[in-house]
C-alpha positions, 0 to 999 in steps of 0.5 A, a space after each residue: 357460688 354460695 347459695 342461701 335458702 330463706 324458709 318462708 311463712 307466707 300468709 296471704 288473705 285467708 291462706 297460709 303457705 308453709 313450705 308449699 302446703 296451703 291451709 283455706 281458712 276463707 271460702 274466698 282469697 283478696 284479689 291482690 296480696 303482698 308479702 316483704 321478706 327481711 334481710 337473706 343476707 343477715 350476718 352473710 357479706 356477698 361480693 356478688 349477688 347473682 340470682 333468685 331461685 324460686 319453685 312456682 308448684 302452682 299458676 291456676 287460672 289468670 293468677 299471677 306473681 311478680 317480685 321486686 328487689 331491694 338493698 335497703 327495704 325502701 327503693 324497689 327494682 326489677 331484675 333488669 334493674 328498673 326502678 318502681 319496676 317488677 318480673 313475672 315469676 310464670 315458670 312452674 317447677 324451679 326456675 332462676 331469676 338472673 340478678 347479674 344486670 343489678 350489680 349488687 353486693 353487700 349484706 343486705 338483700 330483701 325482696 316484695 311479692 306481689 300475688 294476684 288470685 284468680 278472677 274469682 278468687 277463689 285460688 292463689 298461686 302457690 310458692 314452695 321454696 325461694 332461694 338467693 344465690 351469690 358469692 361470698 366476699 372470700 370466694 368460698 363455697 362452704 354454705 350449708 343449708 337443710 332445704 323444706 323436702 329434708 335435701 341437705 347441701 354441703 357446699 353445693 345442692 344435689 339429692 337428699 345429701 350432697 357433698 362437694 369435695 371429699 369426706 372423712 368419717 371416724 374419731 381417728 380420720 376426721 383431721 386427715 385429707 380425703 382423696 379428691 372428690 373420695 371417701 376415707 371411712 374409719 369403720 365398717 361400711 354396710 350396704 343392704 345390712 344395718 350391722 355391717 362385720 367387716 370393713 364392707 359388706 354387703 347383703 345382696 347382688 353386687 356387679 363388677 365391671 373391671 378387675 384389676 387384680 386377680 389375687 382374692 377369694 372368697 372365704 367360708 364366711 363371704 368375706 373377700 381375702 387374699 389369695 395364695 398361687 398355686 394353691 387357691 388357683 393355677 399358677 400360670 408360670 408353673 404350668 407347662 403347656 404344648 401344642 400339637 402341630 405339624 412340623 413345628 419348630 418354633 413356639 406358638 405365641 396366643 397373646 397370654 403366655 408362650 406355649 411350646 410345640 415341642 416335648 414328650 408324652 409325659 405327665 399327660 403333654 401333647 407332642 408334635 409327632 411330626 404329622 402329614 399336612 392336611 390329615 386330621 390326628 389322632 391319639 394312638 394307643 401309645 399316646 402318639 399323635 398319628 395319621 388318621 382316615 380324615 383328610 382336609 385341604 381347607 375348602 373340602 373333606 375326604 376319607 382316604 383320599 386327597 384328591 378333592 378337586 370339584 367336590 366338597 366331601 368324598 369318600 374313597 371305598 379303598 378304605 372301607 372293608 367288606 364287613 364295614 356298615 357303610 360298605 354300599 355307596 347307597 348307605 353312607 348318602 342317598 340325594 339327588 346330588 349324589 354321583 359314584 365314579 371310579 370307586 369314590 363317592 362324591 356329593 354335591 350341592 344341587 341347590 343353586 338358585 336359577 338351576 331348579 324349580 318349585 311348586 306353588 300352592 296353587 300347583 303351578 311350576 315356579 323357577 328360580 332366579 337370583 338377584 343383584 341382592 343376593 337374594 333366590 327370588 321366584 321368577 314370575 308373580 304367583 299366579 302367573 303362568 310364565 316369565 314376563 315377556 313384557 312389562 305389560 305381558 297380561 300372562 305374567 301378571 298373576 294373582 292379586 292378594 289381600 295382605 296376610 290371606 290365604 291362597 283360597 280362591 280371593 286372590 283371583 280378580 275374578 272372584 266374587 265380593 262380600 262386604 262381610 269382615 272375617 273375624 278368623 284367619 281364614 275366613 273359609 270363602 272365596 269372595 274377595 272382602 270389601 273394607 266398608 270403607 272403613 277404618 282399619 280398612 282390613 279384611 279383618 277384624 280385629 287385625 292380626 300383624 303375624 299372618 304373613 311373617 316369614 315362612 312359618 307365618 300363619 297364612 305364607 301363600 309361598 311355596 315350601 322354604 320361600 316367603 314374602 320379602 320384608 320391607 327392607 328387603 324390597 328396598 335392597 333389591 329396588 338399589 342393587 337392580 337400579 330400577 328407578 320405574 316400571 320400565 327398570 322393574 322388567 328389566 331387572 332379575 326379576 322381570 316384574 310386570 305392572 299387573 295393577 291393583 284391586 280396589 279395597 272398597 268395590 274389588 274392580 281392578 285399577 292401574 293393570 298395565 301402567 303401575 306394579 303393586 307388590 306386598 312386603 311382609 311388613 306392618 306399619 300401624 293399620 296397614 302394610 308397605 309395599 313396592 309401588 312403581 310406575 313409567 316415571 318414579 319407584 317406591 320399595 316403602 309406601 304404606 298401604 291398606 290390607 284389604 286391597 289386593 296386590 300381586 307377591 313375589 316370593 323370596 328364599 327364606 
């Protein structure tokens, strides 16, 4: 497609208009101008003529443009090819006016614009730049122009200099055949330098993502130069590698290059000595690879023993002397976990969730139960004196806290109000803090998003290690447990009863034995999500207000 751009002078009733700036020589404009071009297409013979290009910057007010087009300067048409008729140029910042239903071709091509001002005239609309678009009777695609904004097109329009096709630079390369859609450059080339020494260089932080060969280095001066193997790097076919390995009687292929197991302790190589399978080696003072104390068999540890089964790590006392440090059992562990039998010590792990208990900042015993998340879950609501019985068990319930305070007496449905915001985060009383029913509907002001987030939040109500869940960890839990209403919450691990809620704006308690309100740690804008269900629906993701009070359930970090 050959395009050509027409720089226009377009004087109109007390403005001039050149190139998109307008110089007011009247304090007020005509109400309708109108300006004819010459002939765009003089010297230029098209076999179609497909559209017109135009930057509309400026539209104020009910101002308004049209345009018509013409082969001869004398019967004017719209776009679509109605004759005496014209098209609405509204379109702000470049748009193409599609000349394809006319059908012309030919070397001749003018166009009228009919510019009405303002009501009140005093501003018209403003046109940068118009340009025509067509093809040439060869079929060529060679225009050339120099845009008003200092773009140049070779052949296509683009940034400040397009080209397309490839190029050629230097007296000697300007008759040879570039790469398609390359660069062939005779000189030097200089990016960030304007006295460029070597056939590239460049001054600064240059990336590369691909390497195809790995034969260059870098010389004294920063020029990339050739490289010799063997002396500016290791070259890998002289080197000769080998890989202790317990019996090994065959190479050992790691994807790069064929290392052998096999050899002498000469020169610094390593040598299969033909060690016990499971022991860990060492180097001995005759540079033999040997037995050592440390023995594996892949899922748990010992030293001088082999005989792991039902431990993780186990130390024999026949291996260790009488002058050793670590001669006491007491010495090398000292856990709750720890049990000595026949003459070896033995450790194990006595953190398995369901099989102990944790105790609440409020003093309160709390055991432990896994989910069908795979999450260590307490196993009742803080604040609550045991495992619920029932969904409506009024023992289960617990506390009900508002989101991000501290354990300091609020969270008690019983506990007095105050119509006071905190402006710290702890407001340093009891009374459970009445939103005004006002936005942000917090009990803080201004908000803070980090107080309960994980267990090294500022104000984690949770027992040592455990926290609030996220959001998205209520939602894991609500699908893995399949709990669909309140009557699957208390059947699940968890046994979640439905203790209600307290009202954010008068502290009484709604919804206690019909609905559950559990808080996430989690923001969303103003307010926080929680877990809400109830006889017939569930919901691991509503949105809720932070003063009101909601019961937690804490979760193993």
């Amino acid at each position: 497609m050959k395009k050509f751009y027409s720089t226009i002078l377009i004087v109109l009733f007390g403005v001039i208009l050149y190139g998109g700036v307008a110089f007011q020589v009247e304090a007020t404009y005509r109400s309708v101008g109108t300006i004819t071009s010459t002939n765009l297409l003089d010297g230029n013979n098209t076999s179609s003529i497909t559209g017109f290009y135009y930057n509309l910057s400026s539209l104020p007010g009910d101002s308004s443009v049209s345009i018509q087009f013409s082969q001869n300067g004398t019967s004017w048409y719209s776009a679509s090819g109605t004759s005496g008729g014209s098209t609405t140029l509204s379109t702000l910042d470049g748009d193409t006016v599609d000349l394809s239903s006319l059908g012309w071709s030919g070397s001749y091509f003018y166009y009228r614009l009919t510019i009405n001002a303002t009501s009140d005239r005093t501003q018209t609309p403003v046109i940068d730049e118009v340009r025509l678009n067509f093809t040439s009777s060869g079929g060529n695609e060679d225009a050339f122009y120099v845009a008003n904004t200092g773009d140049v097109y070779v052949g296509i329009t683009g940034a400040k200099f397009s080209v397309k096709g490839g190029g050629t630079f230097g007296s000697s390369y300007f008759s040879s055949t570039p790469p398609t859609n390359g660069l062939i450059v005779e000189g030097n080339i200089g990016v960030g330098t304007t006295s460029p020494s070597y056939k590239l260089d460049i001054s600064g932080t240059i990336r590369q993502t691909a390497v195809t060969s790995s034969l260059l280095k870098a010389d004294a001066g920063g020029a990339l130069v050739s490289a010799i193997p063997g002396t500016d790097y290791l070259d890998p076919s002289s080197l000769n590698l080998y890989v202790p390995y317990t019996n090994a009687t065959a190479d050992v292929d790691l994807g790069v290059y064929k290392l052998t197991t096999t050899g002498t302790i000469t020169g610094g190589q390593l040598i299969d000595s033909g060690l016990t399978s499971g022991y860990l080696p060492y180097v001995s003072v005759s540079k033999q690879l040997v037995d050592s104390l440390l023995y594996t068999d892949g899922s748990a540890f010992g030293v001088g023993t082999t005989s792991l089964s039902g431990t993780k790590f186990k130390v024999s006392l026949d291996s260790i002397s009488a002058s050793d440090s670590y001669s006491n059992e007491e010495k090398i562990a000292s856990s709750s976990g720890t049990v000595v039998s026949g003459g070896s010590l033995q450790l194990y792990d006595d953190g398995v969730c369901g099989s102990y208990t944790v105790t609440g900042q409020d003093g309160l015993t709390y055991g432990t139960v896994l989910g069908a998340d795979g999450n260590c879950w307490l196993d009742r609501n803080l604040g609550a004196t045991q495992v619920a019985t029932s969904s409506t068990d009024t023992a289960s319930y617990g506390d009900l806290y508002q989101w991000g305070r501290l354990k300091d007496g609020h969270q008690v449905i019983t506990s007095g109000t105050t119509s006071t915001l905190s402006t710290t985060d702890n407001p340093g009383h009891d009374d459970f803090i009445l939103d005004g029913n006002t936005s942000p509907y917090d009990w803080r002001s201004p908000q803070n998003n980090a107080l309960w987030q994980g267990v090294n939040g500022t104000n984690n109500v949770c027992p040592a290690g455990f926290r609030l869940p996220t959001r998205a960890e209520w939602s894991t839990l609500v699908s893995a447990e399949n709990i669909t209403n309140s009557a699957s919450a208390f059947s699940s691990s968890l046994k979640l009863p439905v203790a209600g809620y307290r009202y954010r704006s008068s502290g009484g308690v709604y919804y206690r034995g019909s609905s559950g309100y559990y808080w996430s740690s989690s923001v969303t804008g103003v307010g926080a999500y929680y877990l809400y269900f109830y006889a017939s629906a569930v919901n691991p993701a509503y949105g809720g207000n932070r003063a009101s009070g909601f019961s937690v359930r804490c979760v193993k970090d």
